[in-house]
N, C-alpha and C positions, 0 to 999 in steps of 0.2 A: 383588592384588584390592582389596586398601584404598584405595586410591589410586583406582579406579575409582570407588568409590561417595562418593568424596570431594567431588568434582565435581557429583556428580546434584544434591545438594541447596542452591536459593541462591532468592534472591527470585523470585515470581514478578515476571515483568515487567506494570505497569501499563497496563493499557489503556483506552479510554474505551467504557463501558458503554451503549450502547442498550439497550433493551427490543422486538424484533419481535413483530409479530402472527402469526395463522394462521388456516385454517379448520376443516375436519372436526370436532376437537378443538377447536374453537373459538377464535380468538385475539384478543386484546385490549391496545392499547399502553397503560401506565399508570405513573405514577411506583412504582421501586423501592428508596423507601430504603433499608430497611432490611435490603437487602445489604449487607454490609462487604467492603472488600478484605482482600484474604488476607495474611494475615502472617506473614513470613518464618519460615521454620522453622531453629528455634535448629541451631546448627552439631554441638551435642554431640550431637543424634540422630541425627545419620549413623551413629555406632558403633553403634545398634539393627539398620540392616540385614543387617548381617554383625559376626558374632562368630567370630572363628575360632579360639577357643580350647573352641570349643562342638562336639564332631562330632555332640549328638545334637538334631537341630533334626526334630520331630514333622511329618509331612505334613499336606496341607490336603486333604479329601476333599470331593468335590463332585457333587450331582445336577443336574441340568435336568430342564425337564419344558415341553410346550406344547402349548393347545388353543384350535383357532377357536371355541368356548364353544359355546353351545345356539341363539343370534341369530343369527348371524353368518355368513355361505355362502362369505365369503374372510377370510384371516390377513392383519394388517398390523403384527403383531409382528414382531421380530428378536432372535437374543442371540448371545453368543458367547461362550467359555467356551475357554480355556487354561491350564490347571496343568501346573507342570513342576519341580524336581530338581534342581539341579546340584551334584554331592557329588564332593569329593577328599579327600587326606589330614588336609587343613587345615580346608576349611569343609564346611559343608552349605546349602544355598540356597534357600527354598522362593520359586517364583516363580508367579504369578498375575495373569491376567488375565480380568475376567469383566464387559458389556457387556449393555444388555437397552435394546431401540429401541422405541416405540409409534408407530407412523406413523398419521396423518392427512392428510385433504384425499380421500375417497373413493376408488372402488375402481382400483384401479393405483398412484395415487400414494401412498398412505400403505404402502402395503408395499415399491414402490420407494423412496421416504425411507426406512422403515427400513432395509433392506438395504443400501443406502448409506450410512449412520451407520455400520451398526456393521463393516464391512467399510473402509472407510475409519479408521475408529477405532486397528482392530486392525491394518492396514498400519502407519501412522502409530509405532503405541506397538512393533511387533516389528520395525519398519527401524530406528530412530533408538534402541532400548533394547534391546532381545531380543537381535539377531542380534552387536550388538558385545559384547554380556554372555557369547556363546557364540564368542567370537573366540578364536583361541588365544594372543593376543596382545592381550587388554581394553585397550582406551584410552576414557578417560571422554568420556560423547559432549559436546556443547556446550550441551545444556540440559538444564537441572535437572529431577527429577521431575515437578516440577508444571506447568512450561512444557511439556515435550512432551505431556502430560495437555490442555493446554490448546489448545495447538497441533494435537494432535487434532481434538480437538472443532472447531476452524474448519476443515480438511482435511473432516471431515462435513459440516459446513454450506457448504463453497464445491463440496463432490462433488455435494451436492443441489440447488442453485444451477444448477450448469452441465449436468444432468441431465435433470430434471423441472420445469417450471410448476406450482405451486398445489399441491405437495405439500411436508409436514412430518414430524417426528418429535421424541417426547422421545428421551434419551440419557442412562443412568446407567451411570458408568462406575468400578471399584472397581481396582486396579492393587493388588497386596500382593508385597512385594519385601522378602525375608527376615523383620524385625521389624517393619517400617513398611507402611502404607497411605496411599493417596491416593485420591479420590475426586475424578469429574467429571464436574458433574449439571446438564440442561438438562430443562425440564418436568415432569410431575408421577408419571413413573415413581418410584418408591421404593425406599432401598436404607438396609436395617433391621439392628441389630445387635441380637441375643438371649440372654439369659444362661439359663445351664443350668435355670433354673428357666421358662423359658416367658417370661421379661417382655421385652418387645420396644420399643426405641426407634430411631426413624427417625434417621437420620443427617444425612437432607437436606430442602428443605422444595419445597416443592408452588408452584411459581411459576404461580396459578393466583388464576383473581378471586376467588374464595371464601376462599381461603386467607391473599390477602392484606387482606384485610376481616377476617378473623378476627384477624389479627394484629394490626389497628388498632382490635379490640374492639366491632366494629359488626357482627359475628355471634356468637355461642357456637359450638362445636364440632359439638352436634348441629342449631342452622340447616344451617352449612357442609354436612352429610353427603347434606342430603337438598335442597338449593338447587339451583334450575332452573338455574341458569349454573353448575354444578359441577365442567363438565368446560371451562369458559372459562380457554384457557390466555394469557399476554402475554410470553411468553418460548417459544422449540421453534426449532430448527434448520429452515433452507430457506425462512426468511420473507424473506428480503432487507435485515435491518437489522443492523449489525456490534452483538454482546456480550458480553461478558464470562461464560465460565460460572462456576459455581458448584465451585470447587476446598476440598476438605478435607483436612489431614495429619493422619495423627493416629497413635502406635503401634498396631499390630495387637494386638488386645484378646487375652489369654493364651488365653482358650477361649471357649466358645457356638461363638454362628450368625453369618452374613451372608445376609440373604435379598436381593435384586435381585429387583423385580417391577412388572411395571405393572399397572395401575389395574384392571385385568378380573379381578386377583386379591384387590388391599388395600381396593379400593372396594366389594366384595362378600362378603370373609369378615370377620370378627372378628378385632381382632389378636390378639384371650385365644385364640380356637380355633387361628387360622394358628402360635399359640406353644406348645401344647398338641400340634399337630400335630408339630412341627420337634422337640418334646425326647421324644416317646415313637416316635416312628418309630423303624426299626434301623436305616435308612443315610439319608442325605440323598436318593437319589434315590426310595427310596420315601416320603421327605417330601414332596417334589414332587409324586409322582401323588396323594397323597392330599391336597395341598392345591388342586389344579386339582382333581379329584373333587367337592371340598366347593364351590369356586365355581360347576361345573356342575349341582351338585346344588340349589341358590341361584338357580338360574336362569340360569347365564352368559349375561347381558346384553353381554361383552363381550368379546373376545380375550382367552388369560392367557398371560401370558409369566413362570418363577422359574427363577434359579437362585440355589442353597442351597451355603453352605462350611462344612463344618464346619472348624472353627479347633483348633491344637493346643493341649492344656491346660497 
C-alpha cells in the first residue's frame, strides 16, 4: 500500500493560466497576478497519508444541508459528499471527498453547470483515485494528487462546455486522503477551516472583482461586503477560456471543522455566528440546518449550499 501512495504525490504539472468571464454571477476578464503557481509537495509528506504502524486513525464525520433560500423559486447549487474507511490489519484509511458548485447564467443553466461540475468532478477523482485505491491489487495511478484534482476540474469545465451555452459554475473542491488534504477552487464558493474555538479562516480566496481590488488595497473589507459588483466573478468554469485552478496541499489539520459553502451562506451570515454555530451544535449535520436556518432567517437572498467535516482530534 506504501508504494501506492508513493506515486500520488509529484509536481503539479504547469500550465498557462487565462482568466474566463461569465454571466449570471457576473464575469469579468482581469489580470491575476497574484495567483502563485503551486509548489511541489515535498516528498517526505507522502508518509502523512498512510501510517501503518497507526491501526487507530479517528473517523471524519460529516453534515450536508441545502436551501433555494427565501428569493429564489429554483436551486442552482450542487454538492457532493463521499466519506469512506478502508481498514485492515495493517492500516486504517480515512478517505474523503466533498464538492459544492454555485451555478450561474439563469434559470436552467446555472443548475445544469452546477450539476455538471460536480458530477464530473466526482467521476474524474473515483475513476482515476477511488476505484484503484479499492483494487485488490493497488497500482499507483499516473498522476499525482494534485493533477487529477486539477484534471478534474477541466473534465467540469469541458462537461459544461460541451453541454450547455451561457452557463457557469463556481467549484470548490477538498479531497482528504488519510493525513493529507488537497483543495480545488474555482470562484467564490468558500471552503473554511475552524478551530474548536469557533475561529474560522478561509482557505481559499474569492476570485472575484471586489476581492481582487481588496487585495490591491483600493477597497477595505467592509467596501468589498457591501459593493454593487460583489458578486462579479473573472474566473468560474464553462466560460470558454483555458485556466489554471486554484490547488492547495496542505496536512489535514488534527481536529476542528471544514465548512464548503457558497456564497448564499458566507455572504449572508457572520463568520463569528457560522463559528459559534459549527462548535456548539451536537453533530455536524445539525450544524448545517441551523446554519441554512440563520441565512434564511437573514433573508436568503440566495441559494445555500454546506457541507460540514468534522475532523479527528
Amino acid at each position: 500500500m506504501t508504494n501506492f501512495f508513493g506515486k500520488l504525490f509529484g509536481k503539479l504539472k504547469k500550465a498557462e493560466e487565462e482568466t474566463p468571464a461569465s454571466t449570471s454571477k457576473e464575469m469579468l476578464l482581469i489580470e491575476d497576478d497574484a495567483t502563485k503557481p503551486l509548489e511541489p509537495l515535498p516528498e517526505m509528506l507522502s508518509s502523512h497519508v498512510l501510517n501503518e504502524e497507526s491501526l487507530d486513525l479517528p473517523q471524519l464525520f460529516v453534515g450536508n444541508g441545502q436551501s433555494v433560500g427565501m428569493q429564489r423559486d429554483h436551486n442552482e447549487d450542487a454538492l457532493f459528499s463521499l466519506t469512506t474507511t478502508l481498514a485492515n490489519n495493517a492500516s486504517n484509511l480515512s478517505f474523503g471527498l466533498y464538492i459544492v458548485a454555485d451555478g450561474m447564467g439563469g434559470h436552467q443553466h446555472g443548475e445544469v453547470a452546477s450539476e455538471i461540475a460536480t458530477r464530473a468532478m466526482a467521476e474524474y477523482v473515483v475513476r482515476h483515485l477511488y476505484t484503484p485505491l479499492l483494487s485488490v491489487t493497488p497500482e499507483p495511478p499516473a498522476e499525482s494528487l494534485q493533477e487529477i484534482l486539477a484534471n478534474g476540474v477541466q473534465a467540469a469545465h469541458n462537461g459544461i462546455i460541451d453541454t450547455i451555452s451561457g452557463g457557469g459554475t463556481t467549484l470548490s473542491t477538498v479531497l482528504i486522503l488519510g493525513k493529507q488534504m488537497i483543495i480545488a477552487h474555482v470562484g467564490d464558493s468558500r471552503i473554511y477551516s475552524i478551530d474548536l474555538h469557533g475561529n474560522m479562516r478561509s482557505l481559499t480566496r474569492d476570485h472575484s472583482l471586489v476581492k481582487r481590488l481588496e487585495e490591491l488595497g483600493q477597497l477595505t473589507p467592509d467596501e468589498a461586503a457591501i459593493h454593487p459588483q460583489r458578486n462579479v466573478l473573472y474566473r468560474a468554469l464553462g466560460q470558454g477560456e483555458p485556466f489554471e485552478p486554484e490547488i492547495i496541499t496542505t496536512p489535514l489539520p488534527h481536529s476542528g471543522f471544514l465548512l464548503l459553502c457558497s456564497d448564499g451562506l458566507w455572504g449572508v451570515v457572520p463568520e463569528k455566528e457560522l463559528g459559534k454555530i459549527i462548535i456548539t451544535a451536537s453533530t455536524p449535520q445539525l450544524a448545517c440546518q441551523q446554519m441554512i436556518d440563520a441565512a434564511n432567517a437573514a433573508g436568503g437572498p440566495d441559494n445555500i449550499t454546506a457541507i460540514l467535516v468534522r475532523l479527528p482530534d
